[in-house]
LOROTI-408028 format. One record per residue (C-alpha): residue number from 0; residue in three letters; x, y, z. Coordinates in Angstrom, 2 decimals. Each point is the difference from the previous one (the first is absolute). Example, Ala and Ser with C-alpha at 12.3 -4.5 7.8 and 13.67 -1.06 7.14 Angstrom:
! residues 2
<site seq="0" type="ALA" u="12.30" v="-4.50" w="7.80"/>
<site seq="1" type="SER" u="1.37" v="3.44" w="-0.66"/>
***
This chain:
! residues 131
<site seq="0" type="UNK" u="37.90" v="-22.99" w="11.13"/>
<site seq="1" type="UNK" u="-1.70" v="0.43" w="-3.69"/>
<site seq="2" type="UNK" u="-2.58" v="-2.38" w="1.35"/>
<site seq="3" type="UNK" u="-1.02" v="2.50" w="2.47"/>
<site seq="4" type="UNK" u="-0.40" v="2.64" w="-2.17"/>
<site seq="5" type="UNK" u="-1.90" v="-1.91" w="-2.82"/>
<site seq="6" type="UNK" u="-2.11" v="-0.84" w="3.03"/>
<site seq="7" type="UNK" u="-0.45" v="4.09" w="0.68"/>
<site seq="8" type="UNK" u="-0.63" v="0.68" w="-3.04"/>
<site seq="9" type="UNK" u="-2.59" v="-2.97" w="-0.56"/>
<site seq="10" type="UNK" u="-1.81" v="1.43" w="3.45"/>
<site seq="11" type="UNK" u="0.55" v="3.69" w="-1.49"/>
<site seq="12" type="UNK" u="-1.95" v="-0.99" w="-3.16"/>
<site seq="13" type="UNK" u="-2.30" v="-1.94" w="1.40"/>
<site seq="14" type="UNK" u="-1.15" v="2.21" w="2.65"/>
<site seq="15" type="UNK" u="0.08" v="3.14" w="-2.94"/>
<site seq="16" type="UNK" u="-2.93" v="-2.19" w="-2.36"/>
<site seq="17" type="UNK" u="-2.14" v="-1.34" w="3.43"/>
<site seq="18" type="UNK" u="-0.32" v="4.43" w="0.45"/>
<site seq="19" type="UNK" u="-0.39" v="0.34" w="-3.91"/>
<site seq="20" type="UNK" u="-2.80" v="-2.46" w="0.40"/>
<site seq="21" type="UNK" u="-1.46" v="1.31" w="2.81"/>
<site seq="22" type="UNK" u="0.12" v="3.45" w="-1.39"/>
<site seq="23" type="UNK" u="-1.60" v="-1.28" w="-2.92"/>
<site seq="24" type="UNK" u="-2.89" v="-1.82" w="1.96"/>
<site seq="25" type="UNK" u="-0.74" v="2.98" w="2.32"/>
<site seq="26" type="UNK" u="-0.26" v="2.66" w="-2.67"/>
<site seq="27" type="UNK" u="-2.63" v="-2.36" w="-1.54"/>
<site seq="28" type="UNK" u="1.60" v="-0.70" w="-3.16"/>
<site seq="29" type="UNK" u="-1.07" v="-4.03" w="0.45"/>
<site seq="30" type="UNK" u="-3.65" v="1.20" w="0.08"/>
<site seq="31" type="UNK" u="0.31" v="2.89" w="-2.71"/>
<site seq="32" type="UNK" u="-2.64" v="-0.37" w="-2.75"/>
<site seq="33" type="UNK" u="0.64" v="-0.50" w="-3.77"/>
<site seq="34" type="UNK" u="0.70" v="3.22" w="-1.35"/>
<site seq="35" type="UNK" u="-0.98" v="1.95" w="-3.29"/>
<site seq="36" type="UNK" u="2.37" v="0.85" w="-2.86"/>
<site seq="37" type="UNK" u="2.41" v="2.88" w="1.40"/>
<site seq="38" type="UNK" u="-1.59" v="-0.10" w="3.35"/>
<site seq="39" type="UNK" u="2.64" v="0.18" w="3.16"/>
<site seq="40" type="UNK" u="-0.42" v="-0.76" w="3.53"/>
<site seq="41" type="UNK" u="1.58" v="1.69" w="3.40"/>
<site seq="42" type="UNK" u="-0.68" v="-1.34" w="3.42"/>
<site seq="43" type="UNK" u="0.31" v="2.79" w="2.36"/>
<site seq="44" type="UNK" u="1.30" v="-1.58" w="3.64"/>
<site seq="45" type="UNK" u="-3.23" v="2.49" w="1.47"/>
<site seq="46" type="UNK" u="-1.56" v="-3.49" w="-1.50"/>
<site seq="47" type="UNK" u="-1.91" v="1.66" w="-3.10"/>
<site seq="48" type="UNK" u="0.97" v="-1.91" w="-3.15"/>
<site seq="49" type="UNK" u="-0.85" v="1.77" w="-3.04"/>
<site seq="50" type="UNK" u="-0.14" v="-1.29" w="-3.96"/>
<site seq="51" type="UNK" u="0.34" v="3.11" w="-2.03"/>
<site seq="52" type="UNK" u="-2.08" v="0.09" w="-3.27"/>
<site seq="53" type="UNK" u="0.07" v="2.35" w="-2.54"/>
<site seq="54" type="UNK" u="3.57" v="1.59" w="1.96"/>
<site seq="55" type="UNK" u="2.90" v="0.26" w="-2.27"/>
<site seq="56" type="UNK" u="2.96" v="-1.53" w="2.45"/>
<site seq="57" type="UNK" u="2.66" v="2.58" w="1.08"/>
<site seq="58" type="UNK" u="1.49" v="-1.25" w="2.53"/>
<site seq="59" type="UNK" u="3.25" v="0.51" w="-0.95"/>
<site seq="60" type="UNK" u="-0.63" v="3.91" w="-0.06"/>
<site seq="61" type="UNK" u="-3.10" v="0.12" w="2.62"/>
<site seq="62" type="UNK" u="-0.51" v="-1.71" w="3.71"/>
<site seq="63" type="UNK" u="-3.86" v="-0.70" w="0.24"/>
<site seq="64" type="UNK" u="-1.06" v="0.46" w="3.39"/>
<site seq="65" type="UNK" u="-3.40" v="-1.92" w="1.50"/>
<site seq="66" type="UNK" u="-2.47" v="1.72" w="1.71"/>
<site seq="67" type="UNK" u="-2.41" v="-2.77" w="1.87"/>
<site seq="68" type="UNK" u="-3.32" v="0.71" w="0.32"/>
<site seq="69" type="UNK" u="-1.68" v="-1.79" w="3.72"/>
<site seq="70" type="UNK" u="-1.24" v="-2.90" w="-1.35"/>
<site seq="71" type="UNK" u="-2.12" v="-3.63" w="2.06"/>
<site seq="72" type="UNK" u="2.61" v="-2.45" w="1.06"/>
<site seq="73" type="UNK" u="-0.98" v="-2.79" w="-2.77"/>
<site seq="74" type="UNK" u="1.18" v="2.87" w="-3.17"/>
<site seq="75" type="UNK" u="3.10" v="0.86" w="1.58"/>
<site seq="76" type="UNK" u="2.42" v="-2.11" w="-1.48"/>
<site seq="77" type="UNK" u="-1.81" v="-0.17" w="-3.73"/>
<site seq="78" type="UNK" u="0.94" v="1.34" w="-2.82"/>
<site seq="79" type="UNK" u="-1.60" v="2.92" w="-1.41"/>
<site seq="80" type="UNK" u="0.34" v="1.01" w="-3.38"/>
<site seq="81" type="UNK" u="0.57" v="3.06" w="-0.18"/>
<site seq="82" type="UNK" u="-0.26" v="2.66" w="-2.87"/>
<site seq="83" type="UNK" u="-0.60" v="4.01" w="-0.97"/>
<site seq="84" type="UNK" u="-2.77" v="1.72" w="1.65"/>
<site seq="85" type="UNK" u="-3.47" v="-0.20" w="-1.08"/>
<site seq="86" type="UNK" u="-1.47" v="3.37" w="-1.21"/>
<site seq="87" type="UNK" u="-2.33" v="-0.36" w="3.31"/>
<site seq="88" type="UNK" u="3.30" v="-0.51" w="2.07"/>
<site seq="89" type="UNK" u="1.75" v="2.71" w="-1.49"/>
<site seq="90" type="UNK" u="-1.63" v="2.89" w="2.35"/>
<site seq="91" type="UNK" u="1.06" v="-2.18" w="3.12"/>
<site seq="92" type="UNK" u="3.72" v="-0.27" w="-1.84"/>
<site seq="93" type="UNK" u="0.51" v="3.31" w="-0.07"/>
<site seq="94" type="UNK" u="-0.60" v="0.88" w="3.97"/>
<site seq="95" type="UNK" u="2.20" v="-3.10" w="0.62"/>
<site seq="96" type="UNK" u="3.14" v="1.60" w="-2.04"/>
<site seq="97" type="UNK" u="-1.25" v="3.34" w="1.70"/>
<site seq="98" type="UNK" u="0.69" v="-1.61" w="3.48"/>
<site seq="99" type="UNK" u="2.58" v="-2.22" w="-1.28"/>
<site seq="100" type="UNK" u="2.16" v="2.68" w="-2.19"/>
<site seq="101" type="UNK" u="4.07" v="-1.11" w="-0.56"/>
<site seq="102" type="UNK" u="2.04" v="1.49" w="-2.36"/>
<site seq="103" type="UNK" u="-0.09" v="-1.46" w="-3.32"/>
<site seq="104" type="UNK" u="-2.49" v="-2.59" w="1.52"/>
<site seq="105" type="UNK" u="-2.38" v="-1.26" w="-2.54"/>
<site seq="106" type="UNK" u="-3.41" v="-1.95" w="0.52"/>
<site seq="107" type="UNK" u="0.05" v="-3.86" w="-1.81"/>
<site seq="108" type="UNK" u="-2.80" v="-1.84" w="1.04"/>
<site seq="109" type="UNK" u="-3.06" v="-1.13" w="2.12"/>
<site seq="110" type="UNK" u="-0.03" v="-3.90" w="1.26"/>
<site seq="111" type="UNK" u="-3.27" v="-1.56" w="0.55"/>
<site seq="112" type="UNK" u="-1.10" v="-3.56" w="1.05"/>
<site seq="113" type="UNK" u="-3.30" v="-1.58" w="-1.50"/>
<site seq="114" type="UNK" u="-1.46" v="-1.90" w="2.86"/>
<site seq="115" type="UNK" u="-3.45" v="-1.58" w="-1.40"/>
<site seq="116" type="UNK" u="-1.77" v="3.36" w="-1.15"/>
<site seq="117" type="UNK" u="1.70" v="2.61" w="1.83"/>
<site seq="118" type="UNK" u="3.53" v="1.85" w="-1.31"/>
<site seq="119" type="UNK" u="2.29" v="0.65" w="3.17"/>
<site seq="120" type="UNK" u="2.14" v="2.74" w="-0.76"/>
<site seq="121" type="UNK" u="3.70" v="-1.87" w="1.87"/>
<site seq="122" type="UNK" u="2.08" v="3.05" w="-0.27"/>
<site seq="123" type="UNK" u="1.73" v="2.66" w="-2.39"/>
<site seq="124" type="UNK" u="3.45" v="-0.13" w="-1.90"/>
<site seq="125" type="UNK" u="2.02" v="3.07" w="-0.88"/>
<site seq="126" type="UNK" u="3.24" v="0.32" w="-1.22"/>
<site seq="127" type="UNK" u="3.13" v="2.18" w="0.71"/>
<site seq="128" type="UNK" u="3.34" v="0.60" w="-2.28"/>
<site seq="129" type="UNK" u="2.60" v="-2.31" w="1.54"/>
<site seq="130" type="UNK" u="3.53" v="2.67" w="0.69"/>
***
């Protein structure tokens, strides 16, 4: 009888880290890039996977949602660093949270890839208070 169950439970936790590491490999945390002091990462399951720069980390208090920007196939699954707007992207910002407005929602950050010369803007992060 207790062999049975020490059987389950072997199969339960075995089965519970094959997800864990699944989960782990599909949100791209294998591939993630060495980050900067104080930097944090989120990998959003709409595929954009962001490292947050110059963000002071409240995700205990806010949820940061991802906004992905249409990107070519090969930048899809990279990570973009992401951090505040530019003072050129700041006029662009503000019709987003005009189109965009939530209560109490707050803009965080723009992610870009470098790819050779050009800067591919990968999507937008704000952030809502978590109730």
């Amino acid at each position: 009888m207790w062999t049975l169950v020490k059987r389950g439970l072997g199969i339960v936790v075995l089965g519970y880290l094959g997800y864990a590491a699944w989960d782990y490999h599909r949100a791209g945390y294998f591939t993630r890039p060495d980050m900067p002091e104080g930097a944090f990462s989120i990998s959003y399951k709409s595929g954009l996977r962001a490292i947050l720069i110059g963000i002071k980390n409240e995700q205990e208090s806010r949820r940061y949602l991802g906004y992905p920007m249409d990107v070519p196939f090969y930048l899809k699954e990279t990570w973009a660093k992401c951090s505040p707007p530019t003072e050129q992207e700041k006029p662009n910002v503000e019709g987003f949270m005009a189109e965009h407005n939530m209560p109490g929602q707050r803009f965080e950050a723009v992610c870009r890839i470098q790819a050779d010369s050009d800067v591919v803007v990968r999507g937008l992060i704000t952030s809502v208070p978590r109730l």
